[in-house]
C-alpha positions in Angstrom: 25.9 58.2 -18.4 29.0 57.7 -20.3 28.9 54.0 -19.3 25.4 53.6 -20.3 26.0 55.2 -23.7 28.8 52.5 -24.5 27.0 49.8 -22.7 24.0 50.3 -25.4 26.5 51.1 -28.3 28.0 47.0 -27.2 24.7 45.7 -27.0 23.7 47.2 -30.6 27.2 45.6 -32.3 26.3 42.3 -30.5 23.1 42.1 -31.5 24.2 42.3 -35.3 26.8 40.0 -34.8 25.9 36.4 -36.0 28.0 34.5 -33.4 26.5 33.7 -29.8 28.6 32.8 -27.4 27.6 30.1 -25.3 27.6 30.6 -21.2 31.2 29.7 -19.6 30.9 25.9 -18.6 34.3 25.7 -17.6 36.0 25.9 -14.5 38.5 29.1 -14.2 41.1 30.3 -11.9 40.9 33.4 -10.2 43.8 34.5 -12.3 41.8 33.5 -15.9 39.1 36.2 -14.4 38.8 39.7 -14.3 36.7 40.6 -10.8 35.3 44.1 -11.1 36.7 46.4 -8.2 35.3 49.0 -6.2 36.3 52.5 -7.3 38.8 54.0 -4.6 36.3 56.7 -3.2 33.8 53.8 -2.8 35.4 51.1 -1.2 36.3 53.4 1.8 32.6 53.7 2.9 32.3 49.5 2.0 31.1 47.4 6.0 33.7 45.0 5.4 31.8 42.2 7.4 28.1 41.9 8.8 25.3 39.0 9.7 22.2 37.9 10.2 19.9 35.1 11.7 18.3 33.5 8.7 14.8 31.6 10.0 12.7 28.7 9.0 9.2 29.8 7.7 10.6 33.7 7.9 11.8 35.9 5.0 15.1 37.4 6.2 17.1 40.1 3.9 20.6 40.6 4.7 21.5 44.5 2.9 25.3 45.7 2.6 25.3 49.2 1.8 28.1 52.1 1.3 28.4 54.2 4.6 28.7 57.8 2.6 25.6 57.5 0.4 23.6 54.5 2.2 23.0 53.0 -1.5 22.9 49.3 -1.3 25.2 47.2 -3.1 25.0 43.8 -1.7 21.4 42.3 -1.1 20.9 38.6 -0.2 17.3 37.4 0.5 16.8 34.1 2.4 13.0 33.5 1.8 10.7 31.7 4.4 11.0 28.3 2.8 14.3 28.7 1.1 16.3 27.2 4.3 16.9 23.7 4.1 20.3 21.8 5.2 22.6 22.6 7.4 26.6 22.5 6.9 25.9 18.7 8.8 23.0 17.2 6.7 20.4 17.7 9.2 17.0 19.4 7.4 15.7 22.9 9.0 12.1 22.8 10.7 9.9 25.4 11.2 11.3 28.1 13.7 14.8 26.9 13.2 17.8 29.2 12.9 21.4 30.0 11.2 23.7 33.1 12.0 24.7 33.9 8.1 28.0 35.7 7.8 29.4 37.6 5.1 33.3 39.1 4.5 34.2 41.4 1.7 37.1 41.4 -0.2 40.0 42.7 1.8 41.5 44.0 -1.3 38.6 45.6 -3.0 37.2 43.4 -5.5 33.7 42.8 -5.3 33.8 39.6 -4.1 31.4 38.0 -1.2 32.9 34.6 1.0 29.2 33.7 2.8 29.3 31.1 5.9 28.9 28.9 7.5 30.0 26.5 4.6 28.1 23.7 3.0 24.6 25.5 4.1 22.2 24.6 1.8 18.6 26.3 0.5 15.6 24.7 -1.4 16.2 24.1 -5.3 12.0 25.4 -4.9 13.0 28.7 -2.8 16.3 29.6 -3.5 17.8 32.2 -1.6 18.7 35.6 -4.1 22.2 37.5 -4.4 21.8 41.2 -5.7 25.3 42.4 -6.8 25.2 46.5 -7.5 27.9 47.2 -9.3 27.4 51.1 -10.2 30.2 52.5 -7.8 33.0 49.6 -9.3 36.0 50.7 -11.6 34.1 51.4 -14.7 38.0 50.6 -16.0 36.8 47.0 -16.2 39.9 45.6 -18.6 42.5 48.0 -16.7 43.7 49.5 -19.7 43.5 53.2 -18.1 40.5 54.0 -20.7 37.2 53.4 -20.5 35.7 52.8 -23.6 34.2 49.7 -25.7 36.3 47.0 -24.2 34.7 47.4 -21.2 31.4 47.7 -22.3 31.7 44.5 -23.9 33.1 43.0 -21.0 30.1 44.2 -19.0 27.7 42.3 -21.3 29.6 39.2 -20.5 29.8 39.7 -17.2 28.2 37.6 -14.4 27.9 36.5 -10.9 30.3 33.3 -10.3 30.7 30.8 -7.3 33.9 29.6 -5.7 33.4 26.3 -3.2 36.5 27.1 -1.4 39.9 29.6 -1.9 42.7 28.6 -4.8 39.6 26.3 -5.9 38.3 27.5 -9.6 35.9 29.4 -10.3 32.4 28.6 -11.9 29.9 30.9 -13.5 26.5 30.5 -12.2 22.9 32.0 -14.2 22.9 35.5 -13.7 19.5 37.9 -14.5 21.8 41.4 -15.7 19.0 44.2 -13.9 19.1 47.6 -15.1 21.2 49.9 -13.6 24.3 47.9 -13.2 22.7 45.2 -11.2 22.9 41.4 -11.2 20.9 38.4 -9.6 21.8 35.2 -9.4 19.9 32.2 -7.4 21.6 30.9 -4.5 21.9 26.8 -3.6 24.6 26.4 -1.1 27.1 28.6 0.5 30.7 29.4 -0.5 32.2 32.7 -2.4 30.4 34.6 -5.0 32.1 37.3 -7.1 31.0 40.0 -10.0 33.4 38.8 -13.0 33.6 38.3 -16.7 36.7 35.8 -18.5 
C-alpha cells in the first residue's frame, strides 16, 4: 500500500513537471543499471530453471510462479503464429517444435537468460514477457529507505534485453500494468531483465 501511495505521489510530481524524458536509446552496462531484486523471503520459493515445447500453429504459455504462495511472476506467451526462425535460419512450419528454456538469476535479481539463442518470433505475433515485480526489494536505489527515490525509479523502470553476458544492455518498449507488472514484446531470444538507469 505504502508503495502505491508514493508510486501515485511520483506520478502526480511528474506529471507537473515540464520536462519529458525521452526512452533510453543507449546501450548500458550492467553496472550503469539498477536490476530490481527479489526480496529475501521471496526469492527462496523462486523455480530457478523450467521449459517448455513452444509449437507451430499452437499457443503455448510458459508460467514461473513462487512455490509458497503459487503467485505468478514470470509469464511468457508464445502465440500460435508467433514462431518463426530457428537459432539456424530455417522458418518453422505448421506442427513444428522448440524446447524453450529459461534460468533465473542465481543471485537474485530478476533477471531471465531464455534459450536456445538466436530463436526468432514473427514481428506480426510476437511472443509476450510478463515481469511481476510485487514481491522485489521495494528498496529499489538501496539506500535502506524506501521512499520517493524509489518511486521515481519505478516510473522509469522497464523491461531491457541483453544479446549475450558482459554485452550492454538495451531498453526495449515496455506496457507498465497495474499492480507492479510489465510487458514487453518479444523478437528473438537472449536475456531480459526488470531495470531502470
Amino acid at each position: 500500500m505504502k508503495r502505491s501511495v508514493v508510486a501515485v505521489v511520483a506520478i502526480l510530481i511528474t506529471a507537473c513537471s515540464e520536462r519529458v524524458m525521452p526512452p533510453a536509446q543507449t546501450a548500458l552496462l550492467s553496472n550503469d543499471l539498477t536490476f530490481y531484486r527479489f526480496d529475501g523471503a521471496a526469492f527462496e520459493h523462486v523455480p530457478r530453471q523450467a521449459s517448455f515445447y513452444a509449437v507451430k500453429g499452437e499457443p503455448r504459455t510458459l508460467v514461473l510462479r513462487y512455490t509458497d504462495t503459487n503467485a505468478e511472476f514470470m509469464r511468457f506467451s508464445v502465440g500460435a503464429q508467433s514462431l518463426s526462425q530457428r537459432p539456424d535460419g530455417t522458418e518453422f512450419q505448421a506442427g513444428d517444435s522448440v524446447l524453450i528454456s529459461v534460468d533465473v538469476d542465481a543471485a537474485g535479481a530478476m533477471i531471465f537468460r531464455f534459450s536456445p539463442s538466436g530463436l526468432k518470433f514473427s514481428e506480426s505475433s510476437p511472443a509476450k514477457l510478463t515481469i511481476d515485480y510485487a514481491r522485489s526489494n521495494p528498496d529499489i536505489d538501496g539506500n535502506g529507505v524506501v521512499g520517493l527515490g524509489d518511486a521515481l525509479l519505478e516510473i522509469r523502470a522497464g523491461i531491457w534485453k541483453q544479446e549475450l553476458p558482459l554485452l550492454p544492455w538495451f531498453k526495449i518498449p515496455t506496457l507498465n500494468l497495474f499492480g507492479d507488472a510489465a510487458r514487453a514484446d518479444i523478437d528473438d531470444f537472449t536475456g531480459f531483465g526488470m531495470a531502470v538507469n
